[in-house]
Each structure stands twice: as C-alpha cells, then as structure tokens.
C-alpha positions in Angstrom: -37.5 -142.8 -97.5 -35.3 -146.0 -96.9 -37.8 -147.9 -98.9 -36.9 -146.1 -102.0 -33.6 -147.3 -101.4 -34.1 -150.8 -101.6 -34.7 -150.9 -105.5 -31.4 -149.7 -106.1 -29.5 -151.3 -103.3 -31.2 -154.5 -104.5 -29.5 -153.7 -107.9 -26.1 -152.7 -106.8 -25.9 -155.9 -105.1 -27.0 -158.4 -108.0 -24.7 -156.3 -110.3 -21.8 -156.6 -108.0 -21.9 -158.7 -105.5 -23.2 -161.7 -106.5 -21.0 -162.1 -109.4 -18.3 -161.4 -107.2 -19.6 -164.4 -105.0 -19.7 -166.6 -107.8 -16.2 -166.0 -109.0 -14.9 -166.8 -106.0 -17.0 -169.8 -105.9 -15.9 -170.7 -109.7 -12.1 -170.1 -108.6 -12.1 -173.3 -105.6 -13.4 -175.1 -108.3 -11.5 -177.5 -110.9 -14.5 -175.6 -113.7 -13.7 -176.7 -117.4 -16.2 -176.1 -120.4 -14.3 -178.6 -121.9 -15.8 -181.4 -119.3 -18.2 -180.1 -117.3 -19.1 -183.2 -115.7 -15.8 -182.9 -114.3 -16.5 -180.2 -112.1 -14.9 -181.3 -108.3 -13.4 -178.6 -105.7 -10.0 -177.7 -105.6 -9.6 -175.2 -103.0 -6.3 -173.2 -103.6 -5.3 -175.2 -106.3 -6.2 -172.7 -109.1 -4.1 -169.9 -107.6 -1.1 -172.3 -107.0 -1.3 -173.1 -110.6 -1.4 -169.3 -111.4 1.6 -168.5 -109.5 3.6 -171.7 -111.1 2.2 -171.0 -114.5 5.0 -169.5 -116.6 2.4 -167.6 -118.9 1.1 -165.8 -115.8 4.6 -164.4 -114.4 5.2 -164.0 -118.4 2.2 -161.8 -118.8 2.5 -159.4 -115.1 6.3 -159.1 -116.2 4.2 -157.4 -119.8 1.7 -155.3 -117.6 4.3 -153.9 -115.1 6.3 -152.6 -118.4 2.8 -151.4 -119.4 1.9 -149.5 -116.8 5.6 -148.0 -115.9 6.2 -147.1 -119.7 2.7 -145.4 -119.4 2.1 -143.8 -116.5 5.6 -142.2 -116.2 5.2 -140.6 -119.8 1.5 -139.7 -119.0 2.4 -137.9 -115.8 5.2 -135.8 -117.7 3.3 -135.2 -120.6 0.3 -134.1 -118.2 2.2 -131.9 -116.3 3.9 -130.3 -119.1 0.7 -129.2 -120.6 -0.8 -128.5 -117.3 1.8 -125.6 -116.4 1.4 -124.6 -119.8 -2.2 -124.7 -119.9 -2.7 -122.8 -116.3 -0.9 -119.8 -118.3 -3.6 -117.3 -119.8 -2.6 -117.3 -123.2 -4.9 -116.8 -125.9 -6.9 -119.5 -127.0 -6.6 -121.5 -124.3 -10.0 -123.3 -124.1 -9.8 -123.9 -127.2 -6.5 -125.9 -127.3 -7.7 -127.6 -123.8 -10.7 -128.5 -126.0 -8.8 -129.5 -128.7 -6.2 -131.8 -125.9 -9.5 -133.5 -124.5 -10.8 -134.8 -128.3 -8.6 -138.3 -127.5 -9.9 -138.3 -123.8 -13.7 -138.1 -124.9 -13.8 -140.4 -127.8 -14.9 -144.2 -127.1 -11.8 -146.3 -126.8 -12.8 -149.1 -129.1 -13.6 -146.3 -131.9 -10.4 -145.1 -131.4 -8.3 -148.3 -131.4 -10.0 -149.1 -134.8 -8.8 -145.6 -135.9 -5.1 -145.9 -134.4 -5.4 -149.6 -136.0 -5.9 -148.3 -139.7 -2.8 -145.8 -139.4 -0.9 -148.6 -137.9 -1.1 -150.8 -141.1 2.1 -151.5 -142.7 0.9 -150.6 -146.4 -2.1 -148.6 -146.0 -1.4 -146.8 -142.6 -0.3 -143.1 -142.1 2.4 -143.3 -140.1 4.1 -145.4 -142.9 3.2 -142.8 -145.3 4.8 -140.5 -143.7 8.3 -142.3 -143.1 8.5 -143.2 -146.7 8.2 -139.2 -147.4 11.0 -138.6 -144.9 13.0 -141.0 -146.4 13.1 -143.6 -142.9 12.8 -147.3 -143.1 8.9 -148.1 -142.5 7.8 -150.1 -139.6 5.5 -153.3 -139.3 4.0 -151.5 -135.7 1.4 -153.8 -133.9 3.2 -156.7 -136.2 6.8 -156.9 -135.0 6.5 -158.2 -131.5 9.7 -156.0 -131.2 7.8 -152.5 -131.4 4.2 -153.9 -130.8 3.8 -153.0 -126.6 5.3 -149.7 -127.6 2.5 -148.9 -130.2 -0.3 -150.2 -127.8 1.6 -147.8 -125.4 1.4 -145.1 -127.3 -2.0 -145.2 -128.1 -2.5 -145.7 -124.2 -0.5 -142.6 -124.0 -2.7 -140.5 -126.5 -5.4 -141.1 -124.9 -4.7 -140.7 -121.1 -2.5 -137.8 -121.1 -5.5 -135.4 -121.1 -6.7 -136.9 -118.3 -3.7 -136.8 -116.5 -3.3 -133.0 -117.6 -7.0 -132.2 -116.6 -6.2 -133.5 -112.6 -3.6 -131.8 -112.6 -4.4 -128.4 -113.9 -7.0 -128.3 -111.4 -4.4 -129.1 -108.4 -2.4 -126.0 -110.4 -5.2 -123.7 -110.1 -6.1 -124.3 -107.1 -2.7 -123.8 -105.0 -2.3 -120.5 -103.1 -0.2 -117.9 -105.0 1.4 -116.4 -101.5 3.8 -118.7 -101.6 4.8 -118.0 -105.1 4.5 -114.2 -104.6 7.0 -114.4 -101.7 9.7 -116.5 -104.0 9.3 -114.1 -106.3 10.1 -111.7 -104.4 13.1 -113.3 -103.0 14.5 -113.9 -106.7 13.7 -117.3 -107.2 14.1 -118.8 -110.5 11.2 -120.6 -112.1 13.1 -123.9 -111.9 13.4 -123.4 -108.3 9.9 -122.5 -107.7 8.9 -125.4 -109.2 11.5 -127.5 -107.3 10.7 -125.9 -103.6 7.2 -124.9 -104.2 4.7 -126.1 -107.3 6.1 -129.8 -106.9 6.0 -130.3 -103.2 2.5 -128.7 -103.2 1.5 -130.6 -106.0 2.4 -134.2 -104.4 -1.4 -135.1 -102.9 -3.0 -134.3 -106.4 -0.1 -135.8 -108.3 -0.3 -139.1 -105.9 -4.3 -139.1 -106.5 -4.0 -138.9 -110.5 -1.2 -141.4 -110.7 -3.6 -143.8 -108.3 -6.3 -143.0 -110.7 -4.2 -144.4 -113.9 -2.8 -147.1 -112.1 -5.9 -148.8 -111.3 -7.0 -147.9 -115.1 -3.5 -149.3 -116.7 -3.3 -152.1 -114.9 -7.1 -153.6 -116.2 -6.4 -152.0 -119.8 -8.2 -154.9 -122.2 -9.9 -153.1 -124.3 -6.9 -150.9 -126.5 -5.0 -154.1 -126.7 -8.0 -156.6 -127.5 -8.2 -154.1 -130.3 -4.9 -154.1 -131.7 -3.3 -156.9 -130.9 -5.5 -159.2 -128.9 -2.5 -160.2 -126.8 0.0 -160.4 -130.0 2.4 -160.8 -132.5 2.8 -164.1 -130.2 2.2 -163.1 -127.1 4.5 -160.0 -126.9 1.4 -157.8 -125.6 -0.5 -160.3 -123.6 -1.1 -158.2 -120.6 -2.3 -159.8 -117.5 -6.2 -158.9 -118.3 -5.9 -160.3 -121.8 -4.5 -163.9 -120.7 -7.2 -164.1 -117.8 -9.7 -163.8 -121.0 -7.8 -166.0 -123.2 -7.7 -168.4 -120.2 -11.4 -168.5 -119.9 -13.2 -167.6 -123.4 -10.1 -169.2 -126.1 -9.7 -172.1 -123.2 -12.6 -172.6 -121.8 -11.0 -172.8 -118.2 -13.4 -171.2 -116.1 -12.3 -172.0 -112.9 -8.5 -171.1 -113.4 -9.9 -167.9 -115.1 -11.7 -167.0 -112.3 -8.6 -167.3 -110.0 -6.6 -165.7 -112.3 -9.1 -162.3 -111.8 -9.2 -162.8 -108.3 -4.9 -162.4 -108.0 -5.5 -159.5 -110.4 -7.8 -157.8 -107.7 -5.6 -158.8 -104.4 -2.4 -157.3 -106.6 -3.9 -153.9 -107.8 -5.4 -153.6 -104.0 -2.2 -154.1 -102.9 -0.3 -151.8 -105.0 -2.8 -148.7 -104.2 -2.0 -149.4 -100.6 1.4 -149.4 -101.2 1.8 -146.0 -103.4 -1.6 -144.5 -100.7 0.9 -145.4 -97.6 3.8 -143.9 -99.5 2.2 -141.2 -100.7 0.5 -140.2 -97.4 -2.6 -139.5 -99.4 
C-alpha cells in the first residue's frame, strides 16, 4: 500500500520542492543571464536590493490598491447576489448558471475578450458612450483609468466566486435564530446586522482568505491587458518579479523578489486568520 505512494510523492516533490530549493538557491546568488560567468554568492544581498529598490515599494504600493479595490467590491457584490440568490425565486439556477459563465471561462480567453471591448476605436464600451452621448475613454491606455479596467475585469470574474462561498455559508446557517427575530419584530436590516452577519464571519473570513491569496499573485489578467502598463501604472508586484527575470535577465534578484512575495502573502493570511479567529 505505501509503495503505491511513492510514485506520486516522488512527483509532488520534484514538482514542488525542488524548484522551491533552487529558488532559494538562485536568490543568495548574484545570477545574471547577462554574464553568467559572473555568477558569485551574495547572501542577503538580493533582498536588500528588493527592499531599497524604488520599483519594488512602487509596484506592492500597485498590488495593495489591487487587491483592496478588488476584494472589498468582490465581497459586496458576492454578498449582494448571495442573499438574493438564497431566495427561491423563479429561475434561480438558471441566473446562478448564467452568474458563473465569467467564473468558468479560462482567464486568458477572457482577458483577450475584455481586451477587444477595451479598444479605444473598435471596442464596445466606446460604442456605447458615443450612443449616450459621454466622452469616450482610452481604458487600458490612460495610465489614469488603466488599474481600474484591469480591476474590473478582476471583479467580473471573481464575484461569482465570491457569491458561490457565500451562498453556501447562507444555506447552511440555522433558521431558529431567524425564526425567533422574526417573531420578535425584527427588521430585515437588523437581522442581518445581529444575526446573518455575525453568523456569516467564519465563511466570510475563509472566502476573503481565498481571494486574497488569488489577488495578490494575479499575472495572468494583467500580462494580458497591459503587461504591467501604460508605463508602469499596472505593474503589480507578480508582473515586475517577471519583468525582473524574463525582460532583464536577472535571475537571481528575480528569484528573491518571489521569495518576499511568498514570506508577505504568508504573513498577511496569518494576520487576517489570527484576526479573524478562523
């Protein structure tokens, strides 16, 4: 019986492990593509030249507005349509069907797609301002409005997500409680106050964990889009540690750069799990 584990075991650690081992190796190490005869140990010196590097603080500053502007309208959004959805209305399961289309599809197919209604002549969402009569907008090309479009395409994707963890916590809280408010009197805005939120807490913590570990390694959407641009106005922390290694060949600081990003989000989740009592 063990022995049938070892195959996979074996896997899980060459998949995992070792290139965990090696990144950690690659980060003590001055490792440039650009002279790799140069190669020589640093120790710390990579991750003193993260935390002093301007583009660094410049690019978490980016991924904490990220993830806050995010997450917060996620978790509304989510709840909104969660309280509404654990109503049985007619045609329910075909709207939560309908809310889960964005949650399903494959994110790069759908950054292409949110890509093509974001262009400034050809796009959409300009056709329809110029039929409303509103100025039109350059999107993911002003570095004014370009985090918020990334953002909302974050937000049309996740929300569903968000909505299906927490219709499930919905469902699955005992009604005695509720019977006995309403029985009392009690509005539905102070059910929800006294009761459904307070209640909801450990599933609301867990979801929010769940996005926050997602949100703050998002690559993929903005690689898309912008790939870190107009300038560097959406260069969130995941896109400069690529940038750093793939555009300038700095392997070593790269690796660093992904081993900060991995003591921060551990970090954080402690933080909000602690907090949170989860």
């Amino acid at each position: 019986m063990l022995l049938s584990l070892v195959p996979v075991v074996a896997a899980l650690i060459l998949i995992t492990v070792v290139p965990f081992v090696m990144n950690v190796r690659n980060s003590l190490f001055y490792y440039d593509l650009t002279d790799p005869l140069g190669c020589r140990f640093v120790g710390a010196g990579n991750y003193w030249s993260a935390f002093r590097d301007s583009g660094f603080q410049y690019s978490l500053l980016i991924t904490f507005v990220f993830m806050a502007m995010t997450i917060s309208t996620e978790f509304f959004l989510g709840f909104g349509a969660a309280i509404l959805a654990s109503r049985r209305v007619k045609g329910r399961r075909i709207i939560l069907t309908a809310a889960l289309l964005p949650f399903i599809l494959t994110p790069i197919a759908l950054s292409y797609l949110w890509r093509i209604m974001y262009n400034p002549s050809l796009g959409v969402l300009n056709y329809f301002l110029r039929v409303l009569g509103l100025p039109e907008s350059s999107w993911i090309a002003d570095p004014r409005y370009a985090l918020l479009a990334v953002g909302l395409v974050d937000i049309w994707r996740w929300s569903p997500f968000m909505m299906l963890i927490l219709l499930a916590g919905l469902l699955s809280l005992p009604r005695e409680p509720f019977e006995a408010a309403h029985v009392d009197g009690a509005s539905s805005w102070q059910v929800f106050l006294r009761i459904t939120f307070p209640l909801m807490l450990p599933v609301s913590g867990s979801a929010v964990l769940l996005r926050m570990i997602d949100s703050f390694k998002t690559f993929d959407i903005v690689f898309v889009l912008t790939r870190g641009g107009p300038g560097r106005a959406t260069e969130v922390l995941n896109i400069h540690t690529y940038l750093a290694g793939f555009n300038y060949l700095r392997m070593g600081y790269a690796s660093a750069l992904a081993i900060v990003m991995l003591v921060l989000l551990i970090t954080m989740c402690l933080v909000l799990v602690r907090r949170l009592g989860l």
